[in-house]
Structure formats: C-alpha cells, structure tokens
DOLUMZA-847991 format. One record per atom (N, C-alpha, C): y, x, z; residue in one letter. Coordinates in pm, whole numbers, plus 50000, padded with zeros to 5 digits. Example, Ala and Ser with C-alpha at 12.3 -4.5 7.8 and 13.67 -1.06 7.14 Angstrom:
! residues 2
494315131950780A/495505123050780A/496705132050780A/497755128550708S/498945136750714S/500035129050787S/
***
This chain:
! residues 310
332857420331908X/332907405631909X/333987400731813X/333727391831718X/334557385931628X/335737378331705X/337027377231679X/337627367431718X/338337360831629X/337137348231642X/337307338831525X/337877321431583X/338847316231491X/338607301731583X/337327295431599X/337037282431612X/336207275931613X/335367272631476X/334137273031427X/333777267231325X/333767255031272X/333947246431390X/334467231031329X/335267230131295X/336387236831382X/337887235131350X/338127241131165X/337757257331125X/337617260530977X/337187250630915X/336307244230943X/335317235430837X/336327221530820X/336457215730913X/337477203430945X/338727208730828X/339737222430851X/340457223230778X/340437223430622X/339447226730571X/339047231830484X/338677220930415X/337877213230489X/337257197130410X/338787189730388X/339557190730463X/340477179630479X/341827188330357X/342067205930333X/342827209830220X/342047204430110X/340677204730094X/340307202429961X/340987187529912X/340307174630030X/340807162730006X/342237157430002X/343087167630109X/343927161630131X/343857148530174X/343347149030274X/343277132330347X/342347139530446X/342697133730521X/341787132830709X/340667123630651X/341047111930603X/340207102630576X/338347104630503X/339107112930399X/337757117330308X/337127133630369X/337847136130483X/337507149830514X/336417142030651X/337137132530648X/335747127030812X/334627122030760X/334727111830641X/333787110130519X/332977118330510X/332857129730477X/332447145930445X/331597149330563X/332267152730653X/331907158930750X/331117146730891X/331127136730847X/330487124330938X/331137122431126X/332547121131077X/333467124131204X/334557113331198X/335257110131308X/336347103431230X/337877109531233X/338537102331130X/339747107131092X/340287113531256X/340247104631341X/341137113531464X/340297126631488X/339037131531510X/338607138731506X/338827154031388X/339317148431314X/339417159031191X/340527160531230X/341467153831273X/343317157731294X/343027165731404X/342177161431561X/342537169831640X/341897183531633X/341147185231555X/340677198431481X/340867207831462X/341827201531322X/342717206631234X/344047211031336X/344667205331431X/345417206531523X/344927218631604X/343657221631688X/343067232731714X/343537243231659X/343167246031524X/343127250931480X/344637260631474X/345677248931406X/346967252431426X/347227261431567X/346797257931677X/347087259631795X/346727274431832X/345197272131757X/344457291531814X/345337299631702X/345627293831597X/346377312031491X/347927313631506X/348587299531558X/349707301131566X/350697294031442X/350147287131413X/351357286831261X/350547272531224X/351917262831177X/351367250931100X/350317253630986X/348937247530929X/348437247030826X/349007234330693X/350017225630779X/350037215030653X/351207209430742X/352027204830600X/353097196730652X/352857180630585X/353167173530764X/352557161230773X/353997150930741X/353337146930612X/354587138330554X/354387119230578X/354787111630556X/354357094630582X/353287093030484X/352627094230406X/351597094730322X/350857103330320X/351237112730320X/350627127030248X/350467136130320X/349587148230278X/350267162930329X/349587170430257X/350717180330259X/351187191130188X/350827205730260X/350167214730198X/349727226930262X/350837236330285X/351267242330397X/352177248830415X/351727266230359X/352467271230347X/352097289630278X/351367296630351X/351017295230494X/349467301130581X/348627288630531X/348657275530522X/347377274430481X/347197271430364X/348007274330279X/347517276230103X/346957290930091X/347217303930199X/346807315330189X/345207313230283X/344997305730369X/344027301930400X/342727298130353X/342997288130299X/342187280930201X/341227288430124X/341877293229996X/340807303929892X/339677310330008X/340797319530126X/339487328030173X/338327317730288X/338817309930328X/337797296630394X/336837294230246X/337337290130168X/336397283330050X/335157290430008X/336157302329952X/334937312829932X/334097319630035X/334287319530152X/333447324230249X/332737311630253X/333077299930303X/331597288330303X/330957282030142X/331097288230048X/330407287729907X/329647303329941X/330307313829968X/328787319329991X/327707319530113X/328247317730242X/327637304830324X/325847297730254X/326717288030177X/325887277830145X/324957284530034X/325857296729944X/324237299129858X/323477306129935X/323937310830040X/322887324530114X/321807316830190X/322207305830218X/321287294230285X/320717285830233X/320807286730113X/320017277630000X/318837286029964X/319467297229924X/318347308529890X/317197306930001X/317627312330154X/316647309130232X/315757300030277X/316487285730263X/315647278530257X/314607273730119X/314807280230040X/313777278729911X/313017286829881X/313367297229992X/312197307330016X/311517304330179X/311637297530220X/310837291630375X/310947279230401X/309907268930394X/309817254930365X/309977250030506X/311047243730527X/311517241030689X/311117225430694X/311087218930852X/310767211230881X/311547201030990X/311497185730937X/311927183431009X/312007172331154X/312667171131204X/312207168731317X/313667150131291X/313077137331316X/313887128531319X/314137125531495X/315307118831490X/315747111531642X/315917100931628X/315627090231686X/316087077431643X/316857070431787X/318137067831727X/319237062631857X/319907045531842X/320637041131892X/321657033431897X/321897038631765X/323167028231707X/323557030031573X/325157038331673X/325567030731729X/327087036231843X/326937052931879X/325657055731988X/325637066132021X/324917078931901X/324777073631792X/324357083431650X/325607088431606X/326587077131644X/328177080231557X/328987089231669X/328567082231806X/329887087431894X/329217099031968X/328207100831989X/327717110932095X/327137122332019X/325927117431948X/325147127431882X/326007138831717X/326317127131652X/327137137431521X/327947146031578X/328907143031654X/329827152631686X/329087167331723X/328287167831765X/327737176131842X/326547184731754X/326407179831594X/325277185831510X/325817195931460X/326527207831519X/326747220331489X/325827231231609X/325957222731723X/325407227931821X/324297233231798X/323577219531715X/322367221731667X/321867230631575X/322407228931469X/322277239731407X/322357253831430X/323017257431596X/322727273531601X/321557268931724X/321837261631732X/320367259831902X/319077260431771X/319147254031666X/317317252031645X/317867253331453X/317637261831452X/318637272731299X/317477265231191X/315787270331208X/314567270131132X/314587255731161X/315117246331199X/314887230231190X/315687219231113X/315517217331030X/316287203230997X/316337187231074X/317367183031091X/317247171831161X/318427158931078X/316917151131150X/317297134531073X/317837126031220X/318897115331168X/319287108231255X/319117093831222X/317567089131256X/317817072131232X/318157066631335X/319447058331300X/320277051631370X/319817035831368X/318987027831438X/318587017531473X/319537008731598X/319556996731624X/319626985831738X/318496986631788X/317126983731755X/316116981631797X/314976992931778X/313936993831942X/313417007131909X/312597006031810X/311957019231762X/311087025831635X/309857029331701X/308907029331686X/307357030131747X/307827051931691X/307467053831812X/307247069831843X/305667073031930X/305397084731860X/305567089131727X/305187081831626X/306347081031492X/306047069031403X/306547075631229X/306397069131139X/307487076831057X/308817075531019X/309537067131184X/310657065831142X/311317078031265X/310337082931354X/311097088731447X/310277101731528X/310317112831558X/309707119631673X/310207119631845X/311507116931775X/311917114031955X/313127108931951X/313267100732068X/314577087932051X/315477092432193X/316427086832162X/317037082132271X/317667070432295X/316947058332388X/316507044732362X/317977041632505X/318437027832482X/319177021332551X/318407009732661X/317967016232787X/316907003132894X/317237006733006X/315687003933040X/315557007633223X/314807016933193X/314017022833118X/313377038833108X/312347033633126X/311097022533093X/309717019833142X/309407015432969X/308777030632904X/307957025332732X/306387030132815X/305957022432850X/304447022632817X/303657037332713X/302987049732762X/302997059132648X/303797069732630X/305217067532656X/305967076032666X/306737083432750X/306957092432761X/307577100732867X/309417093932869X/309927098632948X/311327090632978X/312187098733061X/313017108733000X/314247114633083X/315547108533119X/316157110533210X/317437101533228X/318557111633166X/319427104333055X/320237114333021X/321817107333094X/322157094933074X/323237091433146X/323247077033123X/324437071433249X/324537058933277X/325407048533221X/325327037633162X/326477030533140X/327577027533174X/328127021533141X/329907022033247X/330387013733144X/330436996233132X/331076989133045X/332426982233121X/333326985033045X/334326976733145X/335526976432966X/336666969733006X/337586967432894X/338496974332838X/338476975732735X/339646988632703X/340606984532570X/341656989632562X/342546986532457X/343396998832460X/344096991832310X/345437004432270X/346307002632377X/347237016332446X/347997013432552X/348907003932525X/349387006232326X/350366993932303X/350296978932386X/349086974232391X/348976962032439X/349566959132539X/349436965632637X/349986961932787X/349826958932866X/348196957732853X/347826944232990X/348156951533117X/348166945233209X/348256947433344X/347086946933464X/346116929633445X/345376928333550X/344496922033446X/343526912933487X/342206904333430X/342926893333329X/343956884433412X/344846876733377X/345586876733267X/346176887233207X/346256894433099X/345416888532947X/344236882832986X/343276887432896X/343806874532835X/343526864332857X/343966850232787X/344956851932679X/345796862432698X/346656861932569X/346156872632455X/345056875932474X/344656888332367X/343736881432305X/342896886032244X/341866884232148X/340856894032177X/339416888932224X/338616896632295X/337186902732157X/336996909832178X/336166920132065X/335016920132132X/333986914232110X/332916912832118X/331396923332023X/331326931732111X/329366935432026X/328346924132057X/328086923531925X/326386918131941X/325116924031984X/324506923232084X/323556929832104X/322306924432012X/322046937931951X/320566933531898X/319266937931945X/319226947632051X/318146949932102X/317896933732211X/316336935232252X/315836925532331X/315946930432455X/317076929232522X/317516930932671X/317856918632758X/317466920732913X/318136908632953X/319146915433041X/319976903433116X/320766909433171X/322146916033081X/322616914732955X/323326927132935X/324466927532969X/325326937132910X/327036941432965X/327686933732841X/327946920032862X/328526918732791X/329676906832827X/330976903032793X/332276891732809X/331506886232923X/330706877032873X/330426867232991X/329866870533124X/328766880233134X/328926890233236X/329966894633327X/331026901033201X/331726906833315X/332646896633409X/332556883533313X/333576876833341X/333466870133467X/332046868433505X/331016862433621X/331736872533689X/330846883933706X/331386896133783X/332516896333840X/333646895133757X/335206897933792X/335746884233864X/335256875833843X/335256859733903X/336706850833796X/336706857233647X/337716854833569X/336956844533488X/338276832433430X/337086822533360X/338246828833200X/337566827333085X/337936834832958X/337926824732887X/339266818832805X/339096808832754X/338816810532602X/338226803232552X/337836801532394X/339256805132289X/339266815532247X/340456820932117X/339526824732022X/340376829331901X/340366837131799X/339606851431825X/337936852431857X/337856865931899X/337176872531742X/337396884031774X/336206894731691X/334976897531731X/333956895931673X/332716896931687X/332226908631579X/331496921131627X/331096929231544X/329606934531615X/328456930131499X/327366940131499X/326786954731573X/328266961931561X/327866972631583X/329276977931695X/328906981931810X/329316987331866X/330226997531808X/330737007431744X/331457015231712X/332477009531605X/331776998431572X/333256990931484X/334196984331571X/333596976231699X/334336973731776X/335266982731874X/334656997131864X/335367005631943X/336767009631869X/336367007431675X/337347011331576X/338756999431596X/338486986631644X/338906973331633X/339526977031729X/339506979231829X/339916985331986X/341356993331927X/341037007931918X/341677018531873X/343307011631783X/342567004331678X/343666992631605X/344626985831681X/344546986531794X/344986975131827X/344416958931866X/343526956131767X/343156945331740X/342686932631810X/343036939231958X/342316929732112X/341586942832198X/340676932532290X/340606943132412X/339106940032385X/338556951532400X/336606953832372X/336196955932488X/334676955432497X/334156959832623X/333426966932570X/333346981732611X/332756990932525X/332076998032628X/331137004932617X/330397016232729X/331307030632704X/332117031732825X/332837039732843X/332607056132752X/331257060832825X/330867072632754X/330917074732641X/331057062132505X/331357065532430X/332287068532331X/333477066432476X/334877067332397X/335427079032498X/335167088532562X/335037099932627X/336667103032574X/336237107432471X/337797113132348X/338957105232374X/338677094232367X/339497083632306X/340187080432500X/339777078632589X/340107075732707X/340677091232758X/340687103132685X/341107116032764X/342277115232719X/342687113232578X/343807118532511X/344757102032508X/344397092532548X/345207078932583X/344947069032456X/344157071032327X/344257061232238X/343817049132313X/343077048232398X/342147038632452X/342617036432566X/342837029132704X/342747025632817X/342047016432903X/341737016933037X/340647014033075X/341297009733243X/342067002033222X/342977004533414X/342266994733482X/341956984133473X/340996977733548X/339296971833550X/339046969633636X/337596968633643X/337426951733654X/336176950933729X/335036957833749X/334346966033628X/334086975133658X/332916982633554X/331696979233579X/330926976233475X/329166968533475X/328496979933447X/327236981333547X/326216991633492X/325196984233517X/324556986533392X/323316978333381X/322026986633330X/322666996133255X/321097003833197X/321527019833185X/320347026333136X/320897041033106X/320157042132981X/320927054732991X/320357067332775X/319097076232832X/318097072832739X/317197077632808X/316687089832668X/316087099532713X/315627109332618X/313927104032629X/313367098932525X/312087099132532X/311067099432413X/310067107232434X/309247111132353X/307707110532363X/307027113132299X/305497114132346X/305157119732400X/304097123632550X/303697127432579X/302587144632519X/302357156832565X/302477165832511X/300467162432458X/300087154432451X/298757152332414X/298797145732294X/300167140932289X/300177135532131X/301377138932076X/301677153432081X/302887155431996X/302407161331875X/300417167031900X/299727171631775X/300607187631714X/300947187631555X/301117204531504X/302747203131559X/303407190931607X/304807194531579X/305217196031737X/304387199531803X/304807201831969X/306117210232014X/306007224231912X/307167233931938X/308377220131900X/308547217331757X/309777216631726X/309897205031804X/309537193931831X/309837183431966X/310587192632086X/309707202432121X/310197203832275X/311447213032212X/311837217532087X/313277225632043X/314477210632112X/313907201131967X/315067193431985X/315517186632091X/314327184732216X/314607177232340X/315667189332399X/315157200132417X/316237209432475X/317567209132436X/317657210932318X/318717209532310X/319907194532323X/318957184432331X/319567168732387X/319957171832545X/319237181732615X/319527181032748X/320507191832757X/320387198632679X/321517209032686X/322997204332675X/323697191432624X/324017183632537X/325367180832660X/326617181632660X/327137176432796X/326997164232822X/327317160332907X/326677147932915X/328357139333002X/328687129332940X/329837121933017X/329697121033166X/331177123133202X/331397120233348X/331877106433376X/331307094833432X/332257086633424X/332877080233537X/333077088933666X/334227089733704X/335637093233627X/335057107633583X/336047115333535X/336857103233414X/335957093333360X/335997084633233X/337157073733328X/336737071333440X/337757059133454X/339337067933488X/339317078533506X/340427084833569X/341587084333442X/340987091633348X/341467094733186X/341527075933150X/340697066433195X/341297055333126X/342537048733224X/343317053933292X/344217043333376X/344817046233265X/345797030233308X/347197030633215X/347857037233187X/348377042233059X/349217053233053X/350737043432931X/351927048632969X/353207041632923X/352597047532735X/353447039932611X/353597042332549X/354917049832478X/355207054332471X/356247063232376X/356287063132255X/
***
C-alpha cells in the first residue's frame, strides 16, 4: 500500500507553487481560495514540514517545497499524457448533471475527484442552471433539482434537506434577531418558480422580527452571497448545507434561529424505460451522487454557534 498524502491536497499544492497565489490555483482547479489554503495546509500537516512561507502579499516556496515541486510536476505531466493517449485511443462518453448554480459550486465540484475514480471511463458535465432543464434533454441526463420532489415523468430521490437561517463573519457580533437593524442584510434572488420560499421576509414572519429598510445587498446567485457573507459584508440567509466548511472551521456563524425548511435536493432522473443506450452510465453517475456525504444539519447548527474572534 502506497503511503501517499491526499491527491487533492498534491494537486492544490502544486497548482498554487506554479501560480503562486491561492487565488489563480482555485481558478485552476474550480475551488475557492480557502479551500486551496486548507489543502495546501493538509498537506503541510501529513509530511511534516512547511511547503511555503506565507508573507503579507506573497509566498515564497520554502526548500521541501521547491524540492517538491519538480517531482509533483513531472509526475502529473506524465499523468496527463498517459491519459490523453488513452483517451484518443477509446472514445468516452459523457454523462451531464444539471444543478442549482450554488450547489454546482459548493457541494458538487468539491467532490469531482471522487468521481473520477468512482466512474474513471466517464466524462462529466456540470450545467449549472436556477431553473430546471427538461430531462432527458440536451442540456442534462440527470439533475439535482431544488422542490418538493413531484416532476411529473421522473423518478425523485431525497438527497437532503434545507436549513436556511442567518449567518455572518464572527467579526460582526451579533448577539440575538435585534442585532440585525444595524447590519446590512444580503439577500439571494430566487429565480426558480417556487412558492413559499426561504427567504428575509419569511424568516422575518417566522421569527416575529419586523426588518427595517437599509442599504442591503442583493445577489443573483446564492454563492456570491455566501462570498459577501464570508467578507464581512452583512448577514445572509444562506441554506446551511452549503456552507458545511465554512460553519465547521468558524469563517461563518449561525447562533440564532429560527431555521426555515421549506424544500429538499432531490436526485432525479428518467425513469429506466427512457434512459434508452445510456442506462449504464446514468445509473454510474446516480450512484455515485448517493454515495456522496451528505450534510448533517444538526451537526451544521452546532459548528455554527458563536464563536469569540481572536
């Protein structure tokens, strides 16, 4: 048995010596900058020895990982021709998912290494939509749609539940609901056709808090507002599960409620009478979505109480 670190963690390091920047190494690798640091940090952790010294701008490769590097490089350059070769000698196929634009960024990428050893002979596409894609269609073979789980046609697994409630940098400080009047509240737009949703005014009913008219942020897309969050920038209402990371390690906090559940992530696809020649590779990629961990979100509100800043 090899004892090797992690392959994200090599790859993470390696993208991020070439660039020198976290920034263009998450670019690269479709992750974000905190993700490539805590990695790269891994990494440090399993061999024992700094890879880079972290300066106010910059960083600088320390002498294990300037001795690092060459042999990482050249092992994933021959990597990539040995797998080029193969695939231009066996015409592979592929299989699309079509998700949330949020849960494409926060749930699913992280996790497309998995894939690649779960379903090796498959290529996979990720269209990232607000609104669903007619399956089977040519924008999608199988989705995982944001509802109540009732598509007419299609089959419908429950993969997990919502959990929207408010979160911010611990910098902020809030304390209770009351709190909120002096922040600046970060708003998603929903663009799917839902009723009912998790959103400010909702919760605000819910919590029996009245929210007065400020300076808020309004963003399109769910994961910019989670980025706006992270900043500092005010307090979001985000669906917990998808800040899993971000509520374990404290960037994020989550100390009071109510928490709104209103819908779930559903895995769904066509029925096996119309999945036609591509039946195997459907039922590959569903497996491996269920294989997939799936958020706790108990465990999610525990990791979001308040935590002091330092």
């Amino acid at each position: 048995m090899r004892n090797l670190p992690s392959l994200n963690a090599l790859r993470a390091f390696e993208a991020v010596a070439r660039h020198m920047s976290m920034k263009l190494a998450g670019e690269e690798l479709a992750v974000t900058p905190t993700a490539i640091s805590h990695q790269v940090r891994q990494l440090e952790e399993s061999i024992g020895a700094p890879l880079f010294e972290r300066r106010v701008r910059s960083l600088v490769l320390t002498p294990q990982g300037a001795a690092l590097l060459p042999v990482l490089s050249k092992g994933f350059d021959a990597f990539e021709s040995a797998l080029a070769g193969i695939r231009q000698a066996s015409p592979r196929e592929t299989v699309t998912i079509s998700t949330t634009t949020a849960l494409a960024a926060r749930w699913l990428a992280p996790s497309i290494a998995s894939f690649q050893a779960a379903c090796a002979e498959l290529d996979l596409r990720i269209h990232a939509a607000d609104s669903p894609v007619t399956i089977p269609g040519e924008h999608a073979d199988v989705a995982i749609r944001y509802g109540a789980g009732h598509w007419p046609g299609l089959v419908a697994e429950h993969l997990f539940d919502d959990a929207y409630a408010p979160v911010w940098h611990p910098r902020l400080g809030l304390r209770d609901p009351s709190d909120l009047r002096t922040h600046a509240l970060i708003h998603s737009e929903w663009q799917a056709k839902l009723r009912n949703v998790p959103d400010w005014a909702a919760w605000a009913s819910v919590a029996g808090v009245t929210l007065t008219q400020r300076q808020d942020l309004k963003f399109s897309d769910e994961s910019h507002a989670i980025g706006a969050a992270i900043a500092g920038q005010g307090v979001a209402l985000v669906n917990l599960p998808l800040i899993e990371r971000e509520l374990r390690t404290g960037e994020l906090v989550a100390p009071f409620g109510p928490v709104l559940h209103r819908f779930s992530f559903w895995l769904v696809y066509p029925d096996a009478s119309r999945h036609g020649g591509s039946a195997r590779n459907i039922a590959a990629v569903c497996d491996w979505i269920r294989a997939l961990p799936r958020p706790n979100v108990n465990a999610l509100l525990r990791d979001g109480e308040q935590r002091e800043v330092h």
